[in-house]
ROFI-254799 format. One line per 10 residues: for each residue x, y negated, z negated of N, C-alpha, C. Coordinates in steps of 0.1 Angstrom, whole numbers, plus 5000, padded with zeros to 4 digits. Layout:
N
X:Y:Z:X:Y:Z:X:Y:Z; ... $
END
This chain:
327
7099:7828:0873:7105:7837:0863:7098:7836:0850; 7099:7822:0845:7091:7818:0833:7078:7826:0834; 7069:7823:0838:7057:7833:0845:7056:7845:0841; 7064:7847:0846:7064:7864:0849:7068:7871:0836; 7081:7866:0827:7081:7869:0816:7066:7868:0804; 7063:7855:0808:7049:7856:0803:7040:7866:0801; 7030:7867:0812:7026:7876:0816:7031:7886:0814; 7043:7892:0811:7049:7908:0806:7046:7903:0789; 7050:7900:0785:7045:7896:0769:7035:7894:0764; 7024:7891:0776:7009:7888:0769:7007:7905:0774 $
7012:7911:0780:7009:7922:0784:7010:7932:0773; 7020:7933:0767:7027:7940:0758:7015:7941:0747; 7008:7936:0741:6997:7932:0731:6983:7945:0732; 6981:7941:0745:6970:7954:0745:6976:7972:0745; 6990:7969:0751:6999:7980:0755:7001:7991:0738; 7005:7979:0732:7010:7982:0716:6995:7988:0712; 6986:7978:0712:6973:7982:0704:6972:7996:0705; 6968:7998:0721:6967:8017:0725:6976:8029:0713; 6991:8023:0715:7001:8030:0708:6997:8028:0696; 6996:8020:0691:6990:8025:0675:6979:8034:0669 $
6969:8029:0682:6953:8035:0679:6958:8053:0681; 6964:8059:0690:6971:8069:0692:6979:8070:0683; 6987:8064:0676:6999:8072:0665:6990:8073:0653; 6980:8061:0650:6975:8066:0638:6971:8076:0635; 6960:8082:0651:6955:8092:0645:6961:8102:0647; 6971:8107:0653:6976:8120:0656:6985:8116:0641; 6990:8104:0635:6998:8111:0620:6987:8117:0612; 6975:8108:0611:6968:8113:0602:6958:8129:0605; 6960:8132:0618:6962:8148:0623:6964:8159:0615; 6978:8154:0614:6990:8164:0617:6985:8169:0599 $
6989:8179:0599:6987:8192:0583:6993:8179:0571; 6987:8180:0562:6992:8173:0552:6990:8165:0547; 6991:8156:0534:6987:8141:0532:6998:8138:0521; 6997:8127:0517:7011:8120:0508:7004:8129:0490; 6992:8129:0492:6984:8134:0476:6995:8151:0477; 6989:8156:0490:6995:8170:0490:7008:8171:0486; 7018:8166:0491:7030:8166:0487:7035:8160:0469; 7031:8150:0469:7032:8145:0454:7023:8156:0451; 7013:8161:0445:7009:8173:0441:7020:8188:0442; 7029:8188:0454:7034:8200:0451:7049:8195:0442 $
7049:8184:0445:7064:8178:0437:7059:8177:0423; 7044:8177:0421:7041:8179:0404:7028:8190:0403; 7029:8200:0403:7022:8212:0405:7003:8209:0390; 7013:8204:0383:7000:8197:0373:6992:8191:0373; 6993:8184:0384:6985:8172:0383:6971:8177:0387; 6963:8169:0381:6946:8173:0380:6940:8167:0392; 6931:8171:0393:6918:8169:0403:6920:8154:0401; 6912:8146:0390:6911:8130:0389:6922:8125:0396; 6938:8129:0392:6946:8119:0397:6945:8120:0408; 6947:8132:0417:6947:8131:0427:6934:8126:0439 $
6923:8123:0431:6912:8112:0436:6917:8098:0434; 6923:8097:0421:6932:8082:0423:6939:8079:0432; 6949:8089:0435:6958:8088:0447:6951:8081:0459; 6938:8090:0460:6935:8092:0477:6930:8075:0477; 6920:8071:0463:6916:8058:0467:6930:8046:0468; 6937:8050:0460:6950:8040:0458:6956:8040:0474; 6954:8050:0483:6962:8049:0498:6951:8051:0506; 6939:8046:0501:6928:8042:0511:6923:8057:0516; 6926:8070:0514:6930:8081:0520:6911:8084:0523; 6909:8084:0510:6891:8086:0511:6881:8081:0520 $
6885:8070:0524:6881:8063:0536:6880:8069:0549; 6874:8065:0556:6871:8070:0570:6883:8063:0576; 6885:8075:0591:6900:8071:0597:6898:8056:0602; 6891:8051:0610:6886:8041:0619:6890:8028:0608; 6880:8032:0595:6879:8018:0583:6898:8018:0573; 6907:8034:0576:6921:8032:0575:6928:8023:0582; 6923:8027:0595:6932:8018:0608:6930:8001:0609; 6919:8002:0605:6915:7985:0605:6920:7977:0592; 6920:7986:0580:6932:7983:0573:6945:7976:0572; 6948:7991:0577:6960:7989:0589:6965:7980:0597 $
6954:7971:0606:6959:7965:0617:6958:7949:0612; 6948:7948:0597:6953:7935:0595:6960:7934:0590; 6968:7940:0583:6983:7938:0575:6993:7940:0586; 6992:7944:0595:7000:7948:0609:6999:7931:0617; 6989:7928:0621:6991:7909:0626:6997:7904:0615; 6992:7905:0601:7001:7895:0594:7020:7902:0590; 7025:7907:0603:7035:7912:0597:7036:7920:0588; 7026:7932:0579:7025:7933:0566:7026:7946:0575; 7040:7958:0570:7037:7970:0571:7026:7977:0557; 7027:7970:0550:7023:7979:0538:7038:7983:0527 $
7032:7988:0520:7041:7995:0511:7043:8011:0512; 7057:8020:0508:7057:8031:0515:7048:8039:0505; 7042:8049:0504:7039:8059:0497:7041:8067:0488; 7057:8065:0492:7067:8078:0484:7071:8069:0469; 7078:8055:0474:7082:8056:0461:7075:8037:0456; 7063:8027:0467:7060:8018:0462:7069:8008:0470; 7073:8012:0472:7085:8000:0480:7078:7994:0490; 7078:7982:0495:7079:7975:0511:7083:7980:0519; 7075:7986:0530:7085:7994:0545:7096:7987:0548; 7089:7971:0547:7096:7965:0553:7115:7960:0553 $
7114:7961:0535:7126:7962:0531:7136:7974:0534; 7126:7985:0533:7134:7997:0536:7142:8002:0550; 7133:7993:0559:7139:7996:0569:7149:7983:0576; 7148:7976:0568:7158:7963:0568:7173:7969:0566; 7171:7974:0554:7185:7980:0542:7189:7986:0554; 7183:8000:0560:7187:8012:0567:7191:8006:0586; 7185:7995:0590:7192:7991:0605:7203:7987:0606; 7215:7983:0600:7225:7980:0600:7234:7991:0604; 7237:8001:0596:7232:8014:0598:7235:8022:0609; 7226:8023:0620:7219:8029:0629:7224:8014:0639 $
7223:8004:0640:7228:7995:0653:7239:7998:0653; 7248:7999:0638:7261:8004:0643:7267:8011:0652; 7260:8025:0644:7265:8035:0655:7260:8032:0669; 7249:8033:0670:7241:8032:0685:7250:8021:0695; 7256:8012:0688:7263:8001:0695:7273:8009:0695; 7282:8013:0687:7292:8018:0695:7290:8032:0704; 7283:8039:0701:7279:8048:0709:7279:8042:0722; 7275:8033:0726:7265:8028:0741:7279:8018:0746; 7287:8015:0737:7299:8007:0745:7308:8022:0745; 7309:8031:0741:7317:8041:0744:7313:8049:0756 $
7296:8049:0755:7291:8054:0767:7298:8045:0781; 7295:8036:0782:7298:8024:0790:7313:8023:0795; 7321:8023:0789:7332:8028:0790:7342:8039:0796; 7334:8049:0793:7334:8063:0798:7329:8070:0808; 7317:8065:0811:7307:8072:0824:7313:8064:0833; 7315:8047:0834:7310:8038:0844:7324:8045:0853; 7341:8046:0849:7353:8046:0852:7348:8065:0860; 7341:8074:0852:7344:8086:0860:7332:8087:0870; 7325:8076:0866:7313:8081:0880:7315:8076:0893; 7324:8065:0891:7328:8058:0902:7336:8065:0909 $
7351:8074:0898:7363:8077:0906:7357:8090:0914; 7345:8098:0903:7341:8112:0913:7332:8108:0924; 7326:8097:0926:7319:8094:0939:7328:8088:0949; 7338:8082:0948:7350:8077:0958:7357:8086:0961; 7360:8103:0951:7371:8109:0956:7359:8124:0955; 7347:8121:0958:7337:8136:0961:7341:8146:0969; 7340:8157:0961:7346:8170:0965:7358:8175:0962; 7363:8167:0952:7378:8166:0949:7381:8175:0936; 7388:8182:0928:7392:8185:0920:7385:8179:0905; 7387:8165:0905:7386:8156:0896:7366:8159:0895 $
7362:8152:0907:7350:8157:0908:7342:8168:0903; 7347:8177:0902:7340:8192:0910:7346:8199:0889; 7355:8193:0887:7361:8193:0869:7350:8184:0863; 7347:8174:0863:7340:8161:0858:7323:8164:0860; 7323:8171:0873:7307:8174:0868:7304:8188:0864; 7314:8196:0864:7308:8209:0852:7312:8206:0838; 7319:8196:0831:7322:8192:0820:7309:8184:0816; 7303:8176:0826:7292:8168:0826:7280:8173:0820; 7276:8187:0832:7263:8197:0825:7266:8198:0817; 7278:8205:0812:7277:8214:0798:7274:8205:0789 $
7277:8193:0784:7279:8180:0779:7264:8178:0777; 7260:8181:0787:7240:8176:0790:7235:8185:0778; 7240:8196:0790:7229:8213:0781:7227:8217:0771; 7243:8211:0762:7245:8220:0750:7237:8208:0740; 7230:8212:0730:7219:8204:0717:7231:8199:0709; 7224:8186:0706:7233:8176:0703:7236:8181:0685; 7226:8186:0681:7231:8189:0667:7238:8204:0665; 7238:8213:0677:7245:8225:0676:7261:8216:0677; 7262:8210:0685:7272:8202:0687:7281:8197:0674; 7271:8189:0665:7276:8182:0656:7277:8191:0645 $
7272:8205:0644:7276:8213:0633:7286:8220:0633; 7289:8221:0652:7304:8224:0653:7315:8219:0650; 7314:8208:0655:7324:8193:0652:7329:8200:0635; 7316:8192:0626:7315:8192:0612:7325:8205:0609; 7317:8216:0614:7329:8228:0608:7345:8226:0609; 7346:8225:0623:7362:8225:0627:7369:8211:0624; 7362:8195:0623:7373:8187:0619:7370:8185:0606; 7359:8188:0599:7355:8187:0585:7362:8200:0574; 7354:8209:0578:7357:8223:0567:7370:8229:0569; 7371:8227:0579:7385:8243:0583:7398:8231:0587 $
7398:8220:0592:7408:8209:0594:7411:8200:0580; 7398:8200:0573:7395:8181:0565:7404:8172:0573; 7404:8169:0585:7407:8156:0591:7396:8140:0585; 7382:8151:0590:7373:8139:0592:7362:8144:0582; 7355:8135:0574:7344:8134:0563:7332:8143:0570; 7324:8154:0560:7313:8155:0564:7300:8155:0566; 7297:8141:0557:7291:8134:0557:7290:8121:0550; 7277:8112:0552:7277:8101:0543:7287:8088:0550; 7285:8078:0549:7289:8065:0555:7301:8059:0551; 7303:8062:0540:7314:8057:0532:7316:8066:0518 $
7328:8066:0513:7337:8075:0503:7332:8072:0489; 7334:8081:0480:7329:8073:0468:7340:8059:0459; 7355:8064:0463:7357:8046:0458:7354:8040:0468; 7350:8036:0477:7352:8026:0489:7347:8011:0477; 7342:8008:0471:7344:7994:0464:7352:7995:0461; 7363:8001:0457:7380:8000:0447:7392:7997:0462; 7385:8000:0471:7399:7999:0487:7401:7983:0487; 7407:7981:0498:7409:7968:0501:7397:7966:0515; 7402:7955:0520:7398:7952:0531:7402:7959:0540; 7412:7962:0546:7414:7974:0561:7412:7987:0553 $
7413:7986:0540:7404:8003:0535:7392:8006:0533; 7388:7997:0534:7372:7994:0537:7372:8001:0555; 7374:7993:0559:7373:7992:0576:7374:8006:0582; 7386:8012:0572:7393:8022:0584:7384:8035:0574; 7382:8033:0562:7373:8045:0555:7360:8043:0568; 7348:8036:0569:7343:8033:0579:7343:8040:0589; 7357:8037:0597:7358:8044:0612:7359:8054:0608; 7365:8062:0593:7366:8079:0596:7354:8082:0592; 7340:8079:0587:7332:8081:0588:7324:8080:0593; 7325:8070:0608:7314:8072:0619:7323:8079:0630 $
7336:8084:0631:7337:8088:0641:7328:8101:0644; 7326:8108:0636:7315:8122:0644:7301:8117:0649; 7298:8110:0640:7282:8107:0645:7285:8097:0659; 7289:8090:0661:7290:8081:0669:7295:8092:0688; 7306:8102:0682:7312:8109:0691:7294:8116:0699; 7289:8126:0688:7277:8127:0690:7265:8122:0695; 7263:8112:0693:7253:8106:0699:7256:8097:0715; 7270:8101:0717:7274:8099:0727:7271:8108:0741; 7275:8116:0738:7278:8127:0741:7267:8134:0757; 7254:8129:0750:7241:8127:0763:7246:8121:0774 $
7241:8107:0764:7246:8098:0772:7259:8095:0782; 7269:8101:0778:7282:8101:0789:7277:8108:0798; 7269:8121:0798:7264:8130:0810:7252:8119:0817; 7244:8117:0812:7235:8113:0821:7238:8098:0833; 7248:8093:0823:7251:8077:0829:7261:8080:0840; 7273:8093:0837:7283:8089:0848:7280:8100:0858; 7263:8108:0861:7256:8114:0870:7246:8102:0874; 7242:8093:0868:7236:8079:0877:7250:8071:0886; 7257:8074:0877:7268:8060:0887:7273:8070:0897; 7274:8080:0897:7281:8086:0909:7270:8087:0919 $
7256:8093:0918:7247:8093:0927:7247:8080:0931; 7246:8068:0928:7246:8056:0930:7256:8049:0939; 7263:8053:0938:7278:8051:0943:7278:8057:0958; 7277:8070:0958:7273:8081:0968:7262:8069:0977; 7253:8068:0975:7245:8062:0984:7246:8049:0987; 7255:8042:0979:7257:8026:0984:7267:8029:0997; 7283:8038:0988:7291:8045:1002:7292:8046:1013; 7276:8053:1015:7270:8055:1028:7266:8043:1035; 7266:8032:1028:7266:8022:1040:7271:8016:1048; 7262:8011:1059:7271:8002:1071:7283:7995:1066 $
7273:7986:1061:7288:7978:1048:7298:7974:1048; 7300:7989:1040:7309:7990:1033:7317:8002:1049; 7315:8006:1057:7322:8009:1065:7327:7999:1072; 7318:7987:1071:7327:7972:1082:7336:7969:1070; 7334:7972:1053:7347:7965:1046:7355:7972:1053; 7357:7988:1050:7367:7996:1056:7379:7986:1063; 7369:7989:1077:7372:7984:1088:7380:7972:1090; 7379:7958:1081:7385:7947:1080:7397:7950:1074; 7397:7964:1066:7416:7960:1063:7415:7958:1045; 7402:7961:1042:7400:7953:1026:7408:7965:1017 $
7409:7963:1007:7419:7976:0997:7408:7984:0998; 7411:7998:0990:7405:8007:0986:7395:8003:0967; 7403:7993:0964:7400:7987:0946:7388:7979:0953; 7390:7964:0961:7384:7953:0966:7365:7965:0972; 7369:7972:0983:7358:7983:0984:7350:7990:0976; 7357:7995:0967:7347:8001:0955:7340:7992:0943; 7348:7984:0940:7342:7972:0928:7342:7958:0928; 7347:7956:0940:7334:7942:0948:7323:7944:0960; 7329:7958:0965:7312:7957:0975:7309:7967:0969; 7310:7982:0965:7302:7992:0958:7294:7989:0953 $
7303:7987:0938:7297:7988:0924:7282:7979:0921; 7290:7966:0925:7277:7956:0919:7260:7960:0925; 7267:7969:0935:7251:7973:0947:7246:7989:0939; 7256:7993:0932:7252:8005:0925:7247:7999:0912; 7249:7993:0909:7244:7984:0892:7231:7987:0892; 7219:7983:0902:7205:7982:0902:7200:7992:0894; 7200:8004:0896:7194:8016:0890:7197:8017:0875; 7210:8015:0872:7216:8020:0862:7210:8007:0852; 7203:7996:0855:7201:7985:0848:7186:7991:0836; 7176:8000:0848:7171:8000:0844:7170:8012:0830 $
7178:8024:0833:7185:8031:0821:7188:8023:0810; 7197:8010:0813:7205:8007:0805:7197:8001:0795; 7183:7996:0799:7171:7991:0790:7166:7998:0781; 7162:8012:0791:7156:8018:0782:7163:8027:0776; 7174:8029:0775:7185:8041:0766:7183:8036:0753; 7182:8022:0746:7185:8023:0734:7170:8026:0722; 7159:8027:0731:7152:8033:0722:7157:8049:0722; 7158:8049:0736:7164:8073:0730:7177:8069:0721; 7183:8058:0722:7195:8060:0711:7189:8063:0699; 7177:8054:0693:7171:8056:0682:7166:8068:0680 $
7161:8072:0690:7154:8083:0686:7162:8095:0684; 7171:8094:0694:7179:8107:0685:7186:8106:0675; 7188:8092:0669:7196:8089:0655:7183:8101:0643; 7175:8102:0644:7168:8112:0638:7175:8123:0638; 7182:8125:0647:7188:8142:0644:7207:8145:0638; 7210:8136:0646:7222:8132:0639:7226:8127:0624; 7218:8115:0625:7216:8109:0610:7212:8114:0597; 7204:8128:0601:7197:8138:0589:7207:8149:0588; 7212:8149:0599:7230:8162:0599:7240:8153:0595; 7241:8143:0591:7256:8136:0589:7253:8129:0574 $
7239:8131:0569:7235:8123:0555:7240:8112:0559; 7232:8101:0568:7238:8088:0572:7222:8082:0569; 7226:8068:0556:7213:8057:0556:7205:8050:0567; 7208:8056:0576:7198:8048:0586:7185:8047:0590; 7175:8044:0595:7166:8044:0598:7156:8056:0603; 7168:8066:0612:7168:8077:0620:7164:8085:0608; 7174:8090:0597:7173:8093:0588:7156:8095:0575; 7155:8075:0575:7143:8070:0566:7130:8080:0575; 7128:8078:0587:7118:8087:0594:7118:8100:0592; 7131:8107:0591:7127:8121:0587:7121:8120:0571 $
7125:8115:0567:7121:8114:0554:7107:8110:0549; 7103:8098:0561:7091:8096:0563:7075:8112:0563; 7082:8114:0574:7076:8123:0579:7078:8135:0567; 7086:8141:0563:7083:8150:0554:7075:8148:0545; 7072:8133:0535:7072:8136:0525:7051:8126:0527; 7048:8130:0542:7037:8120:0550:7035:8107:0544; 7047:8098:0547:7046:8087:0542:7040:8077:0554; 7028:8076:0554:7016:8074:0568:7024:8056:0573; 7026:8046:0561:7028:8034:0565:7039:8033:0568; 7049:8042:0566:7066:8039:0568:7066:8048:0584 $
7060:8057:0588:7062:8066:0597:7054:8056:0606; 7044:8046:0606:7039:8037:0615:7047:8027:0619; 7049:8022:0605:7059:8008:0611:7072:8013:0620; 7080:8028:0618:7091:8032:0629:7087:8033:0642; 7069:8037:0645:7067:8039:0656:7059:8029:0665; 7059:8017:0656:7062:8008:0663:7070:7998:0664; 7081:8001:0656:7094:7999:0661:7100:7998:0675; 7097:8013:0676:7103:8020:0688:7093:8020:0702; 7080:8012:0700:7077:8012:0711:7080:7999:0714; 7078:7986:0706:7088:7973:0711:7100:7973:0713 $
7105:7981:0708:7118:7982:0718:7117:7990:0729; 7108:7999:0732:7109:8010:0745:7103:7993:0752; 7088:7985:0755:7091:7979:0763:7096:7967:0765; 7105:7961:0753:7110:7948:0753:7123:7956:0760; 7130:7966:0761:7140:7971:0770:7136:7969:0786; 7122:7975:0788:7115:7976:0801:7117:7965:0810; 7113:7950:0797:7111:7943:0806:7124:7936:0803; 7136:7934:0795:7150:7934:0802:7156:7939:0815; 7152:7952:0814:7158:7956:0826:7152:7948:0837; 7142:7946:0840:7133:7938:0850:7140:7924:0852 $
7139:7918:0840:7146:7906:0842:7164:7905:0845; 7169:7914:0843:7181:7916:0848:7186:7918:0864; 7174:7926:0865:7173:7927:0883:7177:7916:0885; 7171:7905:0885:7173:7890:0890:7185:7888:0895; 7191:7888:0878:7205:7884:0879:7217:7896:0881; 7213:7909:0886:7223:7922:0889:7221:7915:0908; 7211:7920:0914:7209:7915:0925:7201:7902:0932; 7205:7896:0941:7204:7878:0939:7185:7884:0950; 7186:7890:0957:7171:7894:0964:7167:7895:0954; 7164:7899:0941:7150:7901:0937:7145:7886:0929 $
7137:7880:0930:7130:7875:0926:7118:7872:0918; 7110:7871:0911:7101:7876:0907:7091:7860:0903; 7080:7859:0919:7071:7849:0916:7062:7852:0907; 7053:7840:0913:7041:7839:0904:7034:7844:0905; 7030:7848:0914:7019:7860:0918:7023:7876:0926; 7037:7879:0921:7039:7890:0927:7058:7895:0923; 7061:7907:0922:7073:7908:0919:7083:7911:0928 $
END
């Protein structure tokens, strides 16, 4: 196992390089540059400065002698500094993940909570009412866009209710509250984003665990549990479940980079400091070092998820093993 973890980590190295050599140049592609924008935010500015600019962000340079730039401030941990306002990426996106794990963590234990209980009960009672209710609530849950969603929300518990805040993380006294007014200001201000960013995810996870389920069901098995007399509880979630886990492990790896990634769309509809957020921000305003260091962010965590889930196999199911020369 030691091994094999190995080898996935020395792997990861050349994997990343690709991803960057690809993100660099398709940002530095895309219509626009950081001079263009600071130029339209100061319509005055002259020809010179904006030669200063280009040499100050290396911009005049050839892409190739950018990226190599780039990539040794990248080994030494150095994102660079952002473009927009001088700062350290690094800081900036420190401040803004606290943030963004939040929600995403509760999102993903609310996911977990919710899918695992109805995918089970609609694959043990398939074809049933419960079922047949649970997966048209499901699609629609899938189909409908998460931010038409959350503008609805916003309207009806925000504007036309004020139950719940419409944006932003916290209230403007929240330093003057106490401690559980701290807390509970908090919960009324992640309940929408969090409900939302849910919302996929409950559809996609509790259509894995039922397919899953459905096909463990079908086995020999679990017709000899039947047969012995074992409960209906003892059959579903000591011999089903743990044999339906396999699949769902490897979702479960890789969901929390799409958690991130759709924190971009929620996060910029709810005015929430997050990271999700810092990237749109990035991106509008072509802040080239802040928009790199997010995207590779997001691919160490797409395959440090990958290879969690892998290693998890191990311990979801006791067969897989993973030698030294073969998986």
């Amino acid at each position: 196992m030691l091994n094999y973890i190995i080898r996935r980590l020395i792997g990861i190295i050349p994997l990343l390089f690709g991803i960057t050599i690809i993100s660099f140049a398709i940002i530095h592609l895309a219509p626009g540059e950081p001079t263009t924008q600071q130029e339209f935010m100061t319509p005055r500015i002259s020809s010179d400065t904006r030669a200063r600019l280009a040499r100050l962000y290396d911009l005049d340079k050839p892409l190739h002698i950018q990226y190599w730039h780039w990539l040794k401030r990248f080994i030494c941990l150095d994102f660079g500094r952002s473009l927009a306002d001088g700062r350290r990426v690094i800081d900036k996106i420190l401040e803004r993940i606290p943030v963004t794990l939040t929600i995403n963590i509760l999102a993903l234990v609310l996911i977990l909570s919710v899918s695992i209980p109805i995918g089970v009960i609609s694959a043990s009672k398939s074809g049933s009412l419960f079922d047949k209710t649970s997966t048209i609530l499901v699609f629609i849950g899938f189909a409908l866009p998460s931010f038409w969603i959350a503008l609805l929300l916003m309207q009806l518990f925000s504007v036309k209710l004020g139950w719940l805040p419409i944006s932003g993380i916290k209230s403007l006294d929240f330093e003057y509250l106490s401690w559980s007014g701290k807390l509970l200001d908090l919960i009324h201000h992640l309940i929408l984003p969090v409900f939302v960013s849910s919302i996929g995810g409950l559809a996609g996870f509790s259509r894995y665990i039922r397919q899953n389920m459905l096909e463990v069901l079908s086995q020999p098995y679990i017709t000899a549990a039947k047969a012995k007399g074992l409960s209906r509880h003892q059959v579903l979630y000591r011999h089903a479940f743990p044999n339906a886990l396999l699949p769902l492990v490897t979702i479960l790896g890789l969901s929390v980079p799409g958690l991130l990634g759709g924190s971009v769309i929620f996060e910029s509809i709810f005015a929430l400091p997050g990271i999700g957020e810092l990237f749109y921000r990035a991106v509008m305003m072509r802040d080239y070092n802040l928009i790199m260091a997010e995207v590779v962010l997001g691919a160490i965590l797409t395959m440090l998820g990958n290879l969690t889930a892998d290693i998890a196999y191990a311990y979801v199911d006791p067969r897989i093993r993973y030698g030294d020369g073969s998986r």
